[in-house]
C-alpha positions as CSV (number, residue, x, y, z in Angstrom):
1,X,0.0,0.0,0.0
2,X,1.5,3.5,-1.1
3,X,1.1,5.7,2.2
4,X,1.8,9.1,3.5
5,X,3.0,9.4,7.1
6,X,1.9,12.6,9.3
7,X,3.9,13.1,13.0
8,X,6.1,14.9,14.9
9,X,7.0,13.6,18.4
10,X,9.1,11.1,19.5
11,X,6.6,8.5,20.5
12,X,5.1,8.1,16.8
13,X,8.2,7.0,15.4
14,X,8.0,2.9,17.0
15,X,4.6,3.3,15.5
16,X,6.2,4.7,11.9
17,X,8.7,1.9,11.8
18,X,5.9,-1.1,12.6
19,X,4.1,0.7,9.1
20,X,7.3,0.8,7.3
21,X,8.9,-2.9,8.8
22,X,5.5,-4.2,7.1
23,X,6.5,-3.7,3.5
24,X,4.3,-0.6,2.9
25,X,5.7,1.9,0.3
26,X,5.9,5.2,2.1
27,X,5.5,7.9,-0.8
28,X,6.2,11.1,1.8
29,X,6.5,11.8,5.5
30,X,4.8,15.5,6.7
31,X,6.1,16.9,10.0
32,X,7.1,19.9,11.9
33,X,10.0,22.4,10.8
34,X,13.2,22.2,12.4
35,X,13.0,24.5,15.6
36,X,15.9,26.0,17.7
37,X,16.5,23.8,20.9
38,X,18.4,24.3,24.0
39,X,20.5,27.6,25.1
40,X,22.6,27.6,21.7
41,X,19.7,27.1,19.4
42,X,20.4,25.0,17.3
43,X,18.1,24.3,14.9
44,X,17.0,20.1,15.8
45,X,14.8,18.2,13.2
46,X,11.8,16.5,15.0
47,X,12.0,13.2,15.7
48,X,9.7,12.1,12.8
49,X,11.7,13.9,10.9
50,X,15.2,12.5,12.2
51,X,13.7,8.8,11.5
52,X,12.5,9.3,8.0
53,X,15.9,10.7,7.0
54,X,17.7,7.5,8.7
55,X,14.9,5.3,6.2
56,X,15.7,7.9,3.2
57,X,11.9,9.0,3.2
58,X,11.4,12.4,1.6
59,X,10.2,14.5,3.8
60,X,8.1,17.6,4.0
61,X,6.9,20.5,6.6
62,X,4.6,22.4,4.7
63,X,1.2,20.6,4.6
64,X,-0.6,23.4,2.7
65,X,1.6,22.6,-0.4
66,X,0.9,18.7,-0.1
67,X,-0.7,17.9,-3.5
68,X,0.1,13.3,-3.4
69,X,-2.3,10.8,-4.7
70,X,-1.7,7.8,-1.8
71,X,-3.8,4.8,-1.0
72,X,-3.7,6.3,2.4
73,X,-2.8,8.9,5.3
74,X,-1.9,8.3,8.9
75,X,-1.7,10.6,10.9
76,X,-0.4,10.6,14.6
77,X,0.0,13.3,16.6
78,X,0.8,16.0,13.7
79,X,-0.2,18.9,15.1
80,X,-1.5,20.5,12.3
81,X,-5.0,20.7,11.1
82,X,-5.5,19.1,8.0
83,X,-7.6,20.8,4.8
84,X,-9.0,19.7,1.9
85,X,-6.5,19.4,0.0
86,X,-5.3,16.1,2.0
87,X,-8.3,14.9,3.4
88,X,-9.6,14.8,-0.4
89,X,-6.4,13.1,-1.5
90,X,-7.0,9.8,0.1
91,X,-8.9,7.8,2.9
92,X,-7.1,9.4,5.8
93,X,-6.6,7.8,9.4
94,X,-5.5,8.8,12.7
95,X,-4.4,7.1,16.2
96,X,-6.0,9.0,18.8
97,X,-4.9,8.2,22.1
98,X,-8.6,8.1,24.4
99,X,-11.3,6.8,24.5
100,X,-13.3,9.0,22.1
101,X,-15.1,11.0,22.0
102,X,-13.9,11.3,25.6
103,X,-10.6,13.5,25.2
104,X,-10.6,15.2,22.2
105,X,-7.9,17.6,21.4
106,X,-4.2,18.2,22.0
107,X,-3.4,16.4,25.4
108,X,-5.7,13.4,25.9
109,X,-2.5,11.1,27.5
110,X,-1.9,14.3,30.2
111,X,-5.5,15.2,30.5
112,X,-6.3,11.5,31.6
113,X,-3.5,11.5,34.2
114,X,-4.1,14.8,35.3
115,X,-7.3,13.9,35.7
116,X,-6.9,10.5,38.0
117,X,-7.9,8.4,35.6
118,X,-7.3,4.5,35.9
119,X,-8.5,3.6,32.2
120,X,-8.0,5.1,28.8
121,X,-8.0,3.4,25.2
122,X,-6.5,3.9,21.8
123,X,-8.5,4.4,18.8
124,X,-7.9,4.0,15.2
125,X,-10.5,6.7,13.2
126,X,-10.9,8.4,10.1
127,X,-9.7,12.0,10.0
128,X,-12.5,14.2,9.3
129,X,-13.0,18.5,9.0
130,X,-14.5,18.8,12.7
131,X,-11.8,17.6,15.3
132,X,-11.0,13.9,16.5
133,X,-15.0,13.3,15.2
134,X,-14.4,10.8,13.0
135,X,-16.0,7.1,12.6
136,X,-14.0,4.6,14.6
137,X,-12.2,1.6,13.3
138,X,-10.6,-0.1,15.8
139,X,-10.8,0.4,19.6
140,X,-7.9,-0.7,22.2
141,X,-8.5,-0.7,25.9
142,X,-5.7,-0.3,28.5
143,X,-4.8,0.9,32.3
144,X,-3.4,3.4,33.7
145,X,-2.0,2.7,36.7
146,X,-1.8,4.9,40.2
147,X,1.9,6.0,39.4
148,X,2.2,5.9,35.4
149,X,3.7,9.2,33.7
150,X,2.9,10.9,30.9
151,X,6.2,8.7,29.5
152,X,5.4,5.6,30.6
153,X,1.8,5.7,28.9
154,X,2.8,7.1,25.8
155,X,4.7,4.2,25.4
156,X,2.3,1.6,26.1
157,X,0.2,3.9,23.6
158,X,3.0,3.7,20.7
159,X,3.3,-0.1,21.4
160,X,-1.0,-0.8,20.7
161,X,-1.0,2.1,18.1
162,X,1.9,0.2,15.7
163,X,-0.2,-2.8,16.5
164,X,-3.4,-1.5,15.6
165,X,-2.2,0.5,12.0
166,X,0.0,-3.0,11.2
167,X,-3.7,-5.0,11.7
168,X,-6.2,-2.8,9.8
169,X,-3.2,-1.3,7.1
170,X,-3.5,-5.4,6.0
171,X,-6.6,-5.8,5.0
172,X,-8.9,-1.8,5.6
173,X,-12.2,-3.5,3.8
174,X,-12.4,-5.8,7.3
175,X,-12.9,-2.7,9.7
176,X,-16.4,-1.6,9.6
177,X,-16.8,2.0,10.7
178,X,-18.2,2.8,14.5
179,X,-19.8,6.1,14.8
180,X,-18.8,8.0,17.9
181,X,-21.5,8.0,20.7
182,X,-21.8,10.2,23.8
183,X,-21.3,14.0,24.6
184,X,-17.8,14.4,23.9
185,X,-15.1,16.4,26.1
186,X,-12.4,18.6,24.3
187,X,-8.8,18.6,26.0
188,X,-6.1,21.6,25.9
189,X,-2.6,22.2,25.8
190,X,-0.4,22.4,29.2
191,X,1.6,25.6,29.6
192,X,4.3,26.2,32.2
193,X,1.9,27.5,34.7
194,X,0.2,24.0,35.2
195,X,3.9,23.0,36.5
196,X,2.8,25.5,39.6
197,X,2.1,23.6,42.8
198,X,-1.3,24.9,44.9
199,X,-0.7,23.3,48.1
200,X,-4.2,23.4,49.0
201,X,-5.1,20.9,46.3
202,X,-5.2,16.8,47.5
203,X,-1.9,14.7,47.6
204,X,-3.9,12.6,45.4
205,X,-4.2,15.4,43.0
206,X,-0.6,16.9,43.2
207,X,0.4,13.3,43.0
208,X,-1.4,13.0,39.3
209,X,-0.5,16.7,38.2
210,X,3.5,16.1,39.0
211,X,3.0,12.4,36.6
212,X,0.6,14.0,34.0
213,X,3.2,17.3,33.6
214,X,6.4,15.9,34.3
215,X,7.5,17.9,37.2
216,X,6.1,20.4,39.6
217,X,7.0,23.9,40.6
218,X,6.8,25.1,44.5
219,X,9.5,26.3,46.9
220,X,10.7,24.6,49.7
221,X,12.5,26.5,52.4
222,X,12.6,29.3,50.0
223,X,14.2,27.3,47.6
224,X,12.7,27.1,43.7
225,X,13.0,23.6,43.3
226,X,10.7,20.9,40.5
227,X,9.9,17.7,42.1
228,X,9.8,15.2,39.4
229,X,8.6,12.1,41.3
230,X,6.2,11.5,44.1
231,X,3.6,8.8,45.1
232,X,0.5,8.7,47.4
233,X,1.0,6.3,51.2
234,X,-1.7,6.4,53.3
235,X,-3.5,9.6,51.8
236,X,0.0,11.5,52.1
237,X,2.0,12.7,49.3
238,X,5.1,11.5,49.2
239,X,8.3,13.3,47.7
240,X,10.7,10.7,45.7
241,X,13.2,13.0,43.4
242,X,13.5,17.0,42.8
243,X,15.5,19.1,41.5
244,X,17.0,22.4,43.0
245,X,17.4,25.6,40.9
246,X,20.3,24.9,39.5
247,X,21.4,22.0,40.8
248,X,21.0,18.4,39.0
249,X,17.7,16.0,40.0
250,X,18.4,14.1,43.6
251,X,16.2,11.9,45.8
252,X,14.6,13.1,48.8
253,X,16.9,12.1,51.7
254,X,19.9,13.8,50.0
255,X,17.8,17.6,49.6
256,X,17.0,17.4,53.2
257,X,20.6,15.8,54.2
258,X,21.7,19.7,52.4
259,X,19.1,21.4,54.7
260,X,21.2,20.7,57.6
261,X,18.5,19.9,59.8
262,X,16.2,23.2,59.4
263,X,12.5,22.3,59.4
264,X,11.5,21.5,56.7
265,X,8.9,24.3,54.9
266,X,6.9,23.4,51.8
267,X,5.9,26.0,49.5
268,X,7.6,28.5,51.5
């Protein structure tokens, strides 16, 4: 099958190289420009990108100039809405990481974890003009457990998303499509505020906005620090890892063992 690939971030690409390790012929891969990363700025390909170089894949950035014939388009986690000019082209399909239409938008992985949730799936659906409405295809169930990150879930979502385009890429005609039922919920985008601690939230809550985000900002005997790891014992939050202004990621013990025995003041 002749196929155009859409993505950008990192955990698409084991999901790209299921597609490609199956014998398809991959005609194009669209993702994001090159952007300037880290204090030099150097302009860094995304990781898409990196990978279809490595498979000698042309490759492309600006969708508004895509004018290919394929048998099909996948798209995972682009970032881009798509116009007419692709969703005409060919049948067009996307792996969309909920369990739609619960989640729809930018951040369903995050939202879910955010939001305490112990289940999610992974559905396979055709791309349509309004957002992540599409008729579903395929539908994948997993957990989530109590202390899974963003990271960890994302992967177990790259792993059943390679699986799932590798099953219905083989043989589309046996996938009937499932309309979406239910009132659905619309996700957004996490900024750098949503790193910022309120201490007069739950532990349970902190707990799943430190795994959802990646790290949380407070102070701690006046100290900026991010904690970066925590879990929940007996309804109290628990601090694992953190990392001082400045200073590389430690556990716990050694951050207090540098206190030198002051109390200890949290968000302070």
């Amino acid at each position: 099958m002749k196929l155009v690939l859409m993505g950008t971030n990192a955990f698409v690409v084991p999901m790209f190289e299921k597609i490609a390790d199956a014998g398809h012929e991959i005609m194009a891969v669209f993702t994001r420009a090159p952007k300037p990363v880290g204090r030099k700025k150097v302009l860094t390909p995304s990781p898409v990108h990196a990978w279809a170089d490595a498979r000698g894949i042309p490759v492309f950035h600006n969708v508004r100039e895509y004018d290919m014939h394929p048998d099909m388009v996948v798209v995972v986690s682009y970032g881009a809405i798509l116009r007419d000019n692709v969703l005409d082209s060919a049948p067009c399909i996307n792996i969309h990481p909920s369990d739609l239409p619960k989640y729809r938008g930018p951040s369903p992985i995050r939202t879910a974890i955010y939001n305490g949730d112990s289940a999610s799936a992974v559905c396979l659906m055709q791309i349509t003009a309004e957002l992540d409405a599409g008729d579903v295809y395929m539908r994948h169930a997993f957990e989530i457990g109590e202390n899974d990150t963003n990271e960890m879930v994302e992967a177990r979502v790259s792993e059943i998303g390679g699986e799932m385009l590798v099953e219905y890429l083989a043989n589309p005609a046996e996938f009937a499509p499932v309309p979406q039922h239910g009132t659905p919920t619309f996700t957004r985008k996490f900024t750098g505020s949503d790193e910022i601690i309120d201490w007069a939230r739950s532990p349970r809550e902190i707990h799943n906005q430190i795994r959802a985000i990646g790290a949380g900002r407070t102070k701690i005997n006046g100290i900026d620090v991010k904690i970066l790891q925590t879990r929940v014992v007996n309804d109290k939050l628990e601090i694992l890892r953190l990392q001082p202004a400045g200073k590389k990621p430690m556990d716990w013990k050694s951050f207090v063992n540098g206190l030198r025995g002051a109390e200890i003041k949290i968000g302070e």
